[in-house]
N, C-alpha and C positions, 0 to 999 in steps of 0.2 A: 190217364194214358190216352192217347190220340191215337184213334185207329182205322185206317181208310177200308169202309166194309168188304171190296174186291180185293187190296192187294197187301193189306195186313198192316200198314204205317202203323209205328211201333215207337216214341220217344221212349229213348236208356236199353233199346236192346232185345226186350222180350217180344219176341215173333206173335204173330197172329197164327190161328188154324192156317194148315197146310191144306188144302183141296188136292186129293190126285186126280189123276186125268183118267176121262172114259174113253177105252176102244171102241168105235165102231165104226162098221163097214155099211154100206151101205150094197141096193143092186141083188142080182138073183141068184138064185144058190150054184148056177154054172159060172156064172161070172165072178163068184168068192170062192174058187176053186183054181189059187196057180198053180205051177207049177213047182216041183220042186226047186227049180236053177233062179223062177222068180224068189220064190221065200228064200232061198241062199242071196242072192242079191240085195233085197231087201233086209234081209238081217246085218248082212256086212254094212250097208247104207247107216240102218241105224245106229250101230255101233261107233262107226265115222263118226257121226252127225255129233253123238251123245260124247264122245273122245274132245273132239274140237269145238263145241259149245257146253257143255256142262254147266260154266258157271252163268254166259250171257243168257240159257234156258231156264234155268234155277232162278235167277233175279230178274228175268221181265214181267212177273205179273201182271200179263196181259191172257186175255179168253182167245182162245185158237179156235176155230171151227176145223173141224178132222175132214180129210179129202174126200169124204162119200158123201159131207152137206148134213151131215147129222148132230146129236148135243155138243156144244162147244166144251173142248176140252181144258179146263182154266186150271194155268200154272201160279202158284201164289209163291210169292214172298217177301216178307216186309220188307216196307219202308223203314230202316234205321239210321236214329239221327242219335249221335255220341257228341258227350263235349271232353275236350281237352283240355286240362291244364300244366302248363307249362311254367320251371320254375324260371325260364329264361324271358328278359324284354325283347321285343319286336327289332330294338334297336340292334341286338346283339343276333343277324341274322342267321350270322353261319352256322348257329345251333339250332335258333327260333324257326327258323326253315325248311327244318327235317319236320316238325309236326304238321306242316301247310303243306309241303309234297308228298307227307303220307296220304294225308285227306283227298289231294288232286286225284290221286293214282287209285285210289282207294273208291273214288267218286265214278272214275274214269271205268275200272274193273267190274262195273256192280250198274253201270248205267243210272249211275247218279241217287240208287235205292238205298246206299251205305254214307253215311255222310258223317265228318266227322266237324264239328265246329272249336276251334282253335282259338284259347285263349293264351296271353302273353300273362307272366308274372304279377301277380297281383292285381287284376282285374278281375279274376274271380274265386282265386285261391291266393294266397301267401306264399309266397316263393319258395318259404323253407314247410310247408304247411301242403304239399301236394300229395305224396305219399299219404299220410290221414285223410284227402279226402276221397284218395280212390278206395281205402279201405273201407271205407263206412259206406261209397256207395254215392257221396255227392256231388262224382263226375265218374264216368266211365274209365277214363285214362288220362294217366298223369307222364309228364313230360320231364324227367330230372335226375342227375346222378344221383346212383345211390347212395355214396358217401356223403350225403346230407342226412341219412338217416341213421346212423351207428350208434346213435344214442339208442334207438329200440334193437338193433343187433349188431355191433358192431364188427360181423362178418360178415356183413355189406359191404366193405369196402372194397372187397377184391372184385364186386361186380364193376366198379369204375377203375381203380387203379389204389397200388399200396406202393411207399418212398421203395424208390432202386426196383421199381417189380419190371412188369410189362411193359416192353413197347406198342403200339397200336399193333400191329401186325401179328405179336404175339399173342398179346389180348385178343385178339380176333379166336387164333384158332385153339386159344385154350378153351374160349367160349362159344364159336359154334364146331368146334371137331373132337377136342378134345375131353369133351364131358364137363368143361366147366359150368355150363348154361344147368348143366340137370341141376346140378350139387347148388347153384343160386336159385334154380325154382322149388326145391326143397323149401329153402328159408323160406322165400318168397310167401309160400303155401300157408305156411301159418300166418298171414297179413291177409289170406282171400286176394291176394295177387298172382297175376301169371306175370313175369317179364319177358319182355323183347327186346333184344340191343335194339339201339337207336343212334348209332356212332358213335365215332372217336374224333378227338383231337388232331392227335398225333403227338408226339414231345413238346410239352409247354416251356414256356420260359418261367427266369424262377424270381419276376416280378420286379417290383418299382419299390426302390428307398431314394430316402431324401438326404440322406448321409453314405457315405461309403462304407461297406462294412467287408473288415479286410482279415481278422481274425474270429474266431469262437467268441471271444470277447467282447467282442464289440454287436452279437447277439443281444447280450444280455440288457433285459429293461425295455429292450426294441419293443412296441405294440404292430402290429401284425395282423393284417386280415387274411386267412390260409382256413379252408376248408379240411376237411379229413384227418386220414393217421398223420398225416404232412402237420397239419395243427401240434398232433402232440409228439411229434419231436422236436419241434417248435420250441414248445412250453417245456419240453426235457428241459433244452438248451439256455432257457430263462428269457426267451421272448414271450410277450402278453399276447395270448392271441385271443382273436374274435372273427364272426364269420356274418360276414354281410352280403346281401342279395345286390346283383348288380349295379341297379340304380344308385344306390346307395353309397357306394367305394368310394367314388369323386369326392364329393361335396367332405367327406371324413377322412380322405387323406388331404385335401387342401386346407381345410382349415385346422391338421393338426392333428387333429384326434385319433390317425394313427400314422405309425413314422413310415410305413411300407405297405405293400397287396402283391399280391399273385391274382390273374387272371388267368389268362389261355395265352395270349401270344400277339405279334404287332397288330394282326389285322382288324381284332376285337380293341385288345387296350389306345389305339392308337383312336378307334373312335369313340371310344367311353373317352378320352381327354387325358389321359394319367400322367403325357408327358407334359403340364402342364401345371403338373400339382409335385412330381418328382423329377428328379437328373438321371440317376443312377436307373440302366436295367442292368438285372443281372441273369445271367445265363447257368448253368439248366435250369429247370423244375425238377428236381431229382425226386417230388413229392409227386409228380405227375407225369411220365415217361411216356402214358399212354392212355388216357384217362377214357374212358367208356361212360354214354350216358343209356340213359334205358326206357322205351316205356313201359309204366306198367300198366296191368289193364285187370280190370276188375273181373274178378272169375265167375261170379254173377252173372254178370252183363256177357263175359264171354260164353259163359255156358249157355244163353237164351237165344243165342244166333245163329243160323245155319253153317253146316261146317264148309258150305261154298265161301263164305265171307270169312269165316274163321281164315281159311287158307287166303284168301283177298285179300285179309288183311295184313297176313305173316310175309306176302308178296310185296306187299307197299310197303310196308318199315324199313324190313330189308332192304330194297329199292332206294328208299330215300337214305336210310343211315350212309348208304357208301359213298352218299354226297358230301357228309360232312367234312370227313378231312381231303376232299378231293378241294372242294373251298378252301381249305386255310392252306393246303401245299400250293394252290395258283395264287391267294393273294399277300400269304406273310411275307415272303420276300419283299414284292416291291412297299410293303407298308412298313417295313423294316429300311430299307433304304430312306423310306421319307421322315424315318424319325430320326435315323442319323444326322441325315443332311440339315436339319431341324435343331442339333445342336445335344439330342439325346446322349448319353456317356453309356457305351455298352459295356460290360466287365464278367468276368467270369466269377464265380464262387473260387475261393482257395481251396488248395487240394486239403489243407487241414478243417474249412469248415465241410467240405465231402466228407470227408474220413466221420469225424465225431460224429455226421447227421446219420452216416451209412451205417456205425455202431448203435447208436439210439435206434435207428428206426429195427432193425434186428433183434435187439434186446426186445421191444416192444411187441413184435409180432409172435417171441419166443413166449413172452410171459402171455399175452392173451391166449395162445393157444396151450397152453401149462391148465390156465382157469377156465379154460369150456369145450367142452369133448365135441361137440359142433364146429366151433373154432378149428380147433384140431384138425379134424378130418378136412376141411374144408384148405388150411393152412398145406397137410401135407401133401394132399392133391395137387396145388397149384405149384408148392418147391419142386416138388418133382420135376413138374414139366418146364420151369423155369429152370434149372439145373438144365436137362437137357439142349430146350432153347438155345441159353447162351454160350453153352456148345458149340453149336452149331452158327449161332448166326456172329459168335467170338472168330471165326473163320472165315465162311465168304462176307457175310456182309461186313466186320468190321473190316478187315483186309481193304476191302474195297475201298468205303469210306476212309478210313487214313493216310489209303493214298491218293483218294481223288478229290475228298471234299477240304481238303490240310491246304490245297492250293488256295482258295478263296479264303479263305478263315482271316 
């Protein structure tokens, strides 16, 4: 552990001794006699002071000498330097980006005493391998949707997105209004994680085949790269599926080795290459409506840092998360139009392969929540508020949308 003897430098988190600060006045005993409307003054002053600097006072660890010329009064608080791993490539910004503008703002809040150092996918975690190492402790925070993880609980998934669920917006306020966030840091808690959104998407598209597929039928035997419960109604439906970390997708859908992929949308797949290796996109993601990514942060580590940074840090994620789909809403359009004009074949899914995917995926959310009363609770929390939801947004927003986005379509 690196430790700077005045202001507490701290590598992974754990603070140094706090120093409080000494009062003293200095001068004669008439002269350290205000008056009452001074010490009202003076208390209002402090209060100010302490309201409007709290956190730049708490993280300058720098020695004050006190107005009377007396022992200097030194404010400490460490130096912490965090690493990040992230399951995403550098290449893939619009995601990769949320943990660099955490860090900025983060850097920025704390006068540079908070620092988070940001690795991309596999430099120094494994893409699918982040979660395990914020667990154990061998990075601070991990950068990745949770539905890479549902093999260790597979109600995780509703932290990112479940087929036909939430739109981003939804997803939003099931998870910071609606109590969805508690009922995820439950799970979370038995991993020694705390999670923090860290964006959304928004509605994905629902990926690149190299063949049309125009019935249920013509599913079958398909190989498939698709993440999450999306995966397994997938694999209901009798596509092969598997899950590959971005790098990765290209090079294995071009030479074959699978016949399709889902990613996020034109602005990401158009610079991974995919229309290059496929003809066909096809439209929704009925597997990804709204997908949420998260980070998680080692409770450890979080517990060893003062709660000015603790709150620093819940200000910068936040911050940066609501960049992400402001990115893909400014650039999928035009990167949509360049893949058209480009010769890309856009197509919709048939309502019959909707139909079969939207009973699969139903059936499937039914039975896992039948097999684990975690599940369950967690399952009938979020129906609820999706019931409601699309209530509501079945009204003004679709109304709206049908009649005004039906003209460009």
């Amino acid at each position: 552990m690196d430790k700077d003897s005045r202001s507490g430098t701290v590598e992974g988190g754990r603070p140094g001794a706090e120093v409080a600060a000494a009062d003293h006045e200095g001068g004669n005993p008439a002269e350290a006699a205000p008056t009452l409307e001074r010490r009202a003054f003076l208390g209002k002053a402090a209060v100010g002071a302490a309201a409007a600097g709290v956190l730049a006072a708490s993280c300058g660890g720098a020695e004050q000498e006190t107005a009377g010329g007396g022992a200097p009064a030194v404010i400490t608080n460490p130096n912490v330097r965090w690493r990040l791993a992230s399951s995403y490539p550098r290449t893939v910004d619009a995601i990769f980006d949320t943990a660099t503008r955490a860090g900025e703002s983060l850097s920025a809040m704390t006068d540079g005493r908070f620092q988070l150092r940001v690795y991309e996918a596999n430099e120094l975690v494994p893409a699918f391998e982040v979660m395990d190492a914020v667990q154990q402790g061998t990075v601070q925070v991990g950068h990745s949707p949770s539905y890479y993880y549902t093999g260790k609980a597979p109600v995780l998934a509703f932290d990112t997105c479940v087929p036909f669920g939430l739109t981003s917006r939804q997803q939003h306020a099931w998870l910071y209004d609606a109590g969805g966030l508690e009922l995820i840091s439950e799970i979370f808690s038995d991993f020694n994680i705390i999670p923090l959104p860290a964006g959304n998407t928004g509605a994905q598209m629902g990926g690149w085949f190299r063949r049309e597929i125009n019935t249920p039928a013509d599913l079958n035997g398909l190989k498939m790269r698709i993440p999450g419960l999306g995966a397994e109604v997938m694999d209901r439906l009798g596509v092969t599926v598997q899950n590959l970390a971005a790098q990765e997708i290209y090079p294995a859908l071009e030479r074959g080795a699978i016949d399709a992929t889902e990613w996020v949308g034109p602005y990401d797949d158009e610079k991974l290459g995919f229309q290059n290796a496929a003809r066909f996109y096809y439209y929704p993601g009925w597997w990804e409506p709204g997908p949420s990514t998260t980070f998680q942060v080692n409770r450890d580590a979080w517990n060893s840092i003062p709660s000015t940074y603790q709150e620093a840090f819940r200000v910068a994620v936040r911050s940066a998360a609501h960049g992400v789909e402001t990115t893909y809403d400014s650039r999928n359009p035009a990167a949509l139009r360049r893949l058209v004009e480009g010769g890309v074949q856009l197509r919709a899914f048939s309502p019959e392969i909707m139909e079969v995917s939207r009973v699969a995926s139903q059936e499937i959310l039914e039975e896992r929540a039948a097999a684990d009363a975690t599940y369950r609770r967690v399952y009938d929390h979020w129906s609820a508020f999706r019931t409601e939801a699309f209530e509501w947004f079945g009204r003004a927003e679709w109304a709206y949308a049908s009649a005004a986005f039906g003209q460009n379509a």
